[in-house]
N, C-alpha and C positions, 0 to 999 in steps of 0.2 A: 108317404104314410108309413108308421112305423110297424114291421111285422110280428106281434104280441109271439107269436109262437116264439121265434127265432133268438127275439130278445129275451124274452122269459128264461129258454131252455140255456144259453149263454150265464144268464144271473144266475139259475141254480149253478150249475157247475160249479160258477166261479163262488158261492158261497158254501160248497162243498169241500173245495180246496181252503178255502179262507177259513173254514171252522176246522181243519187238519193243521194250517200252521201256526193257526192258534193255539189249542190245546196243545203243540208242542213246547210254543215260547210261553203259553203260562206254567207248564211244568217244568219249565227251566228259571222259574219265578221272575220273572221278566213281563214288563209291565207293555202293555201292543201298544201301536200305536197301528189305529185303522187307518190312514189313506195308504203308508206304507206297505200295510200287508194289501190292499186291496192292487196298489201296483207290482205286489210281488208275484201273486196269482196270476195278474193280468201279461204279465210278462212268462211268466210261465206257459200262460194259455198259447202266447203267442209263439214261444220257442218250440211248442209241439205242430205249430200250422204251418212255422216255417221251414222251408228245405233248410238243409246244409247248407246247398250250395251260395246261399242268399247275401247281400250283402253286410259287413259286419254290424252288430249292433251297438248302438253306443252307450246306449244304459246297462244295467249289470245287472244281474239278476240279484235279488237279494235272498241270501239266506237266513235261518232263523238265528247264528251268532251274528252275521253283521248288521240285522233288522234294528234299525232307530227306536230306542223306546224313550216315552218321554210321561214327565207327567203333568203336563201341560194342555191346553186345550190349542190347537190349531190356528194358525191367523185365517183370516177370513182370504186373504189373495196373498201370495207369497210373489213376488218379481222373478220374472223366470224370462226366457232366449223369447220364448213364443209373442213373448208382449211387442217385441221388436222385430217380427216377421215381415215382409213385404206383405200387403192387403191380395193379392193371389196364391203367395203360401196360404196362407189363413183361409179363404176362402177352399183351396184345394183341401186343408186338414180337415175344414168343416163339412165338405162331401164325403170324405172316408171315412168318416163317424158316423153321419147318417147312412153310408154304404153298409158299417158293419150291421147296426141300428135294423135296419130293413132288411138283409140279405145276409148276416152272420159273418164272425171277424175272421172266418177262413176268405170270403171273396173279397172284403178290404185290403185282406194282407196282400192276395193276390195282383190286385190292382196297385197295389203302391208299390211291388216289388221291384221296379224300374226306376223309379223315383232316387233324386239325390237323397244323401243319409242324412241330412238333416231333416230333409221333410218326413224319413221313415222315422226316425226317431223323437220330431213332433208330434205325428201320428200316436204315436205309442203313449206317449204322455199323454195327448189330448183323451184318449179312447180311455186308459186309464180313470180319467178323472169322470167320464160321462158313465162309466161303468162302477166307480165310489158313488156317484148321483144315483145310480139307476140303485143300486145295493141299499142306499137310506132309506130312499123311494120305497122299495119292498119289505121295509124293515130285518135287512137279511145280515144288518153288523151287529 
């Protein structure tokens, strides 16, 4: 069962950051493109929960000059590594979602910080995209 507080107080934040690198890249007249910004935030959120000493990550943080703009509307699924997971990857990324979901994306990180780097950086994608959901959901793009 999902904890309203936990996830709530996570979406503001992350649409507090997201209305900050917004109003950067439109006054650099630069056109957003939301899931991008909404995984830049979420990767940021995440780079503040992680130690140092953690292991590397494979995505990149995105800044507001090297943010994709487009003026295009989205594909509905784009083909990505994850479609081709083993059914226990999968199954593991989809606990750490409902993990952060119910208990906040500090005790997911925590819990996958052992984990191979492709499952953390599954993980990050996946949460990513349940946290663009969760952002529609609240009307907070």
């Amino acid at each position: 069962m999902e904890n309203p507080s936990v996830l709530e107080a996570e979406i503001a934040e992350l649409s507090r950051k997201i209305a900050e690198k917004r109003k950067t890249l439109e006054g650099q007249n630069n056109i957003v493109d939301e899931k991008e910004l909404v995984k830049s935030a979420v990767q940021e959120k995440i780079g503040e929960l992680t130690p140092t000493t953690s292991a590397p990550q494979t995505t990149s943080t995105v800044t507001p000059t090297s943010l994709p703009t487009t003026n295009l509307p989205a594909p509905t699924h784009k083909p990505s590594y994850l479609d081709s997971l083993e059914p226990s990857a999968v199954q593991r990324i989809n606990d750490l979602v409902q993990l952060a979901v119910d208990h906040g994306l500090k005790k997911a990180l925590a819990d996958v910080a052992g984990d191979e780097p492709f499952l953390i950086d599954a993980f990050h994608d996946a949460i990513a995209d349940r946290y663009y959901e969760e952002l529609i959901r609240h009307n907070s793009l």
